[in-house]
N, C-alpha and C positions, 0 to 999 in steps of 0.2 A: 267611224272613219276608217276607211282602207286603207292602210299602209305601215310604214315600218316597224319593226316589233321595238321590245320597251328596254334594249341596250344601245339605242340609235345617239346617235351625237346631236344635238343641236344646237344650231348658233342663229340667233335673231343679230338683223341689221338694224344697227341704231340709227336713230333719225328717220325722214320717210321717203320712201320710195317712190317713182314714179308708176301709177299702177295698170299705166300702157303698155311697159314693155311685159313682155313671153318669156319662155323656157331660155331663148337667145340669151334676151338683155340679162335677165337674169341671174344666169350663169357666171354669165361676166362680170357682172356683181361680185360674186362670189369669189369668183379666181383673183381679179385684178383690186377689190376695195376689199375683201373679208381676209384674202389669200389665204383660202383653202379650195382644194382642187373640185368643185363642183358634184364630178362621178364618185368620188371617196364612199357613201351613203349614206354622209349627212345629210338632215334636214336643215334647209335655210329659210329663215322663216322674213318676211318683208311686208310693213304695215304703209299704209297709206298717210298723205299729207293730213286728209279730214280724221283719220285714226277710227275710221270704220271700216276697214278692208282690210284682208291681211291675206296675202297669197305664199303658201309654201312649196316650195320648190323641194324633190326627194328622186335620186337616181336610186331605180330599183333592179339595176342586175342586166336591165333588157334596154331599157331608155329612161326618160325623166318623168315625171308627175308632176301637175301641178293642180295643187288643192290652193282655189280662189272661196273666201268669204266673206260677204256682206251683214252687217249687225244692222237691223232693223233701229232699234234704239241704241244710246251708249256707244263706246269706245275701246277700243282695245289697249290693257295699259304697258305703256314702254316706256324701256330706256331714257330719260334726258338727254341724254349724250347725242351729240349730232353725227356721229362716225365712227366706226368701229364695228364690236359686237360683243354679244352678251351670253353667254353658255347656258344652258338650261337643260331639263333630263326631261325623257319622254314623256314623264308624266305630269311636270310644269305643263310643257308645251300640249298635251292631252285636256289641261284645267283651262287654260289660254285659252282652247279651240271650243271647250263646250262652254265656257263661260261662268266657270267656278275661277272670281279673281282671286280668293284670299288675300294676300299681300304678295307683291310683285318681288322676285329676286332681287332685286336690285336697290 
Protein backbone atom coordinates (compact mmCIF):
# COMPACT_ATOMS: atom_id res chain seq x y z
CA UNK A 1 0.00 0.00 0.00
CA UNK A 2 1.14 3.52 -0.88
CA UNK A 3 1.22 5.88 1.70
CA UNK A 4 2.31 7.08 5.05
CA UNK A 5 5.50 6.14 6.62
CA UNK A 6 5.42 4.00 9.95
CA UNK A 7 5.37 7.22 12.57
CA UNK A 8 1.87 8.22 11.11
CA UNK A 9 -1.00 8.92 13.81
CA UNK A 10 -3.95 6.90 13.43
CA UNK A 11 -7.41 7.17 14.60
CA UNK A 12 -10.19 4.64 13.48
CA UNK A 13 -13.89 6.01 13.69
CA UNK A 14 -15.97 4.00 15.91
CA UNK A 15 -19.14 2.79 14.78
CA UNK A 16 -20.02 2.79 10.99
CA UNK A 17 -19.76 5.09 8.48
CA UNK A 18 -21.74 5.89 5.75
CA UNK A 19 -19.64 4.62 2.78
CA UNK A 20 -21.10 7.15 0.23
CA UNK A 21 -19.58 10.01 1.24
CA UNK A 22 -15.73 11.21 -0.25
CA UNK A 23 -12.58 12.97 0.67
CA UNK A 24 -15.61 16.07 1.59
CA UNK A 25 -17.92 14.01 3.98
CA UNK A 26 -15.18 12.61 5.18
CA UNK A 27 -13.02 15.10 6.34
CA UNK A 28 -15.80 16.43 8.14
CA UNK A 29 -15.95 13.57 9.97
CA UNK A 30 -13.00 14.02 11.10
CA UNK A 31 -12.82 17.64 12.18
CA UNK A 32 -16.27 18.02 13.48
CA UNK A 33 -17.17 14.11 15.21
CA UNK A 34 -13.22 12.94 15.78
CA UNK A 35 -11.94 16.73 16.35
CA UNK A 36 -8.74 16.46 14.78
CA UNK A 37 -7.85 18.72 11.93
CA UNK A 38 -8.20 16.42 8.87
CA UNK A 39 -4.68 17.93 6.92
CA UNK A 40 -2.50 17.27 10.37
CA UNK A 41 -1.35 13.77 8.52
CA UNK A 42 -3.15 11.42 10.26
CA UNK A 43 -4.69 8.59 8.98
CA UNK A 44 -8.51 8.31 9.61
CA UNK A 45 -9.52 5.12 9.10
CA UNK A 46 -13.70 4.55 8.66
CA UNK A 47 -15.49 0.94 8.32
CA UNK A 48 -18.81 0.30 6.80
CA UNK A 49 -22.36 -0.49 8.33
CA UNK A 50 -21.99 -4.38 6.67
CA UNK A 51 -18.20 -4.16 8.26
CA UNK A 52 -16.76 -5.22 4.79
CA UNK A 53 -15.36 -1.85 3.77
CA UNK A 54 -13.18 0.26 5.19
CA UNK A 55 -11.96 3.60 3.48
CA UNK A 56 -8.86 5.58 4.87
CA UNK A 57 -8.69 8.93 4.43
CA UNK A 58 -4.58 10.48 4.69
CA UNK A 59 -3.40 14.24 3.82
CA UNK A 60 -0.21 13.73 2.12
CA UNK A 61 1.57 17.25 1.88
CA UNK A 62 0.00 18.08 -1.60
CA UNK A 63 -3.94 16.92 -1.15
CA UNK A 64 -5.82 13.89 0.40
CA UNK A 65 -5.89 10.12 -0.31
CA UNK A 66 -8.37 8.01 -0.15
CA UNK A 67 -7.47 4.18 0.07
CA UNK A 68 -11.29 2.35 -0.24
CA UNK A 69 -11.45 -1.69 0.50
CA UNK A 70 -13.64 -4.35 -0.02
CA UNK A 71 -13.05 -7.94 1.79
CA UNK A 72 -14.37 -10.53 -0.45
CA UNK A 73 -15.12 -12.84 2.49
CA UNK A 74 -15.10 -11.73 6.59
CA UNK A 75 -15.16 -8.46 8.19
CA UNK A 76 -13.07 -6.06 9.37
CA UNK A 77 -12.78 -5.98 13.27
CA UNK A 78 -13.83 -2.71 15.29
CA UNK A 79 -14.36 -0.90 17.92
CA UNK A 80 -17.96 -1.62 19.95
CA UNK A 81 -18.27 1.80 20.79
CA UNK A 82 -20.66 3.62 18.65
CA UNK A 83 -18.80 7.13 18.59
CA UNK A 84 -15.57 8.46 19.18
CA UNK A 85 -12.27 6.84 18.15
CA UNK A 86 -9.68 4.52 18.69
CA UNK A 87 -5.70 5.06 18.42
CA UNK A 88 -3.66 2.64 16.61
CA UNK A 89 0.16 2.64 15.21
CA UNK A 90 0.95 2.14 11.76
CA UNK A 91 1.66 -1.16 11.96
CA UNK A 92 -1.90 -2.18 13.77
CA UNK A 93 -3.42 -0.28 11.05
CA UNK A 94 -0.72 -2.18 8.26
CA UNK A 95 -2.17 -5.83 9.87
CA UNK A 96 -6.00 -4.21 9.64
CA UNK A 97 -5.41 -3.61 5.99
CA UNK A 98 -3.63 -6.87 4.91
CA UNK A 99 -5.74 -8.81 7.08
CA UNK A 100 -3.43 -10.39 9.81
CA UNK A 101 -6.32 -9.76 12.73
CA UNK A 102 -4.48 -11.06 15.80
CA UNK A 103 -6.41 -9.61 18.51
CA UNK A 104 -8.04 -6.22 18.00
CA UNK A 105 -6.53 -3.11 20.41
CA UNK A 106 -9.30 -2.72 21.85
Amino acid sequence: MIGPGTGVRVYLACGHTDMRKGIMGLSAIAQDVLRQRPANGAVFAFRGRRGDRVKLLYWDGQGFCLYYKVLEKGRFPWPAATDGSVRLTAAQLAMLCEGVWGYPPW
